[in-house]
Every structure is written in C-alpha cells, then in structure tokens.
N, C-alpha and C positions, 0 to 999 in steps of 0.2 A: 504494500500500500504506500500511495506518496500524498505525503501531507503537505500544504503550502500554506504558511501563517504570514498573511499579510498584515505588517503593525506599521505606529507611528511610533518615533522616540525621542524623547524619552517617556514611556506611558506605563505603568504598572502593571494595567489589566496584558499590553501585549505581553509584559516578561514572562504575565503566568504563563499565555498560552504557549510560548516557546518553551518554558520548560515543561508543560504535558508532552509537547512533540516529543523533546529531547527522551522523558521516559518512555513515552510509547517508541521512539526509535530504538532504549537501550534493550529492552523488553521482549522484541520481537524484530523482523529481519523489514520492520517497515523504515520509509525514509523521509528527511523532511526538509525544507527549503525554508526560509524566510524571506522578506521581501519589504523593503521601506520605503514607506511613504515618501516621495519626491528626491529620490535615489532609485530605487528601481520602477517606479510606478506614478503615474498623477494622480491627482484627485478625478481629472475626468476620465482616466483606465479603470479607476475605482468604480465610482458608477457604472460604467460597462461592463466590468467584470463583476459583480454583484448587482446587478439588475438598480439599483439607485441606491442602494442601501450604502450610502456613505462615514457608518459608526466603524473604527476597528478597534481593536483586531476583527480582522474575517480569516478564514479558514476553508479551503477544501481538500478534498480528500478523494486523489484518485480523480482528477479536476471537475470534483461536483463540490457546490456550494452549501456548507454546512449548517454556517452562522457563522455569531461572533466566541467569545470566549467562553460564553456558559452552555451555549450547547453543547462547544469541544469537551468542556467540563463533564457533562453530563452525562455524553458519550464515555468518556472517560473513565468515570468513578462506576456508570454500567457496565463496563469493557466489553462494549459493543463492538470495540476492533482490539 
C-alpha cells in the first residue's frame, strides 16, 4: 500500500499524520511519501487533488482520497490497513 500525506509546516495535526504513516510503514511492507504545501504542491493542486477540500493534512492511500488526519486516525487505531 502507498500512503501520501499531504501537510502544511509547521502544523501539528500534519506531524501526527506523518508519524501514523511512519508506523504503518514500520509495521508492514506498506510505503509513504509526504508532500508540502507550496514546495511540492499549491493550494490550487490542492483543490484539484481533493475535490475542494482545502483543510490539511489530506491523505491517500493507494491514490484514493481518504481524508484528513482523523480518518487516517481512525483507520489506524481500527487497523483497517
């Protein structure tokens, strides 16, 4: 599975979600990228790439759109992946 957490930084809520990737990478043989706001991506790839939802962190997975940090969460703590 390939995970991609798009954040802004410095912002808290992305550190969490980078460090759920990092565990679900250490965990299992899945992979994960990050990606920063106005370094690798704009605000208007943003919206294009999340349908308008411009809050991050955003998250997808296997390049489907998941949410932001508490779905990863959620996903997460259910070990849905």
């Amino acid at each position: 599975m390939k995970i991609e957490v798009f954040i802004k930084s410095p912002c808290p809520i992305s550190e969490k979600s980078i460090f759920l990737a990092e565990e679900l990478s250490q965990r299992s043989d899945h992979t994960y990228k990050v990606y920063t706001l106005g370094k690798d991506f704009s605000t208007d790839e943003l919206a294009e790439y999340f349908t308008g939802n411009a809050i991050l962190p955003q998250i997808k997975i296997d390049g489907v759109a998941i949410g932001g940090h508490e779905a990863f969460s959620d996903m997460f703590i259910n070990r849905l992946y």
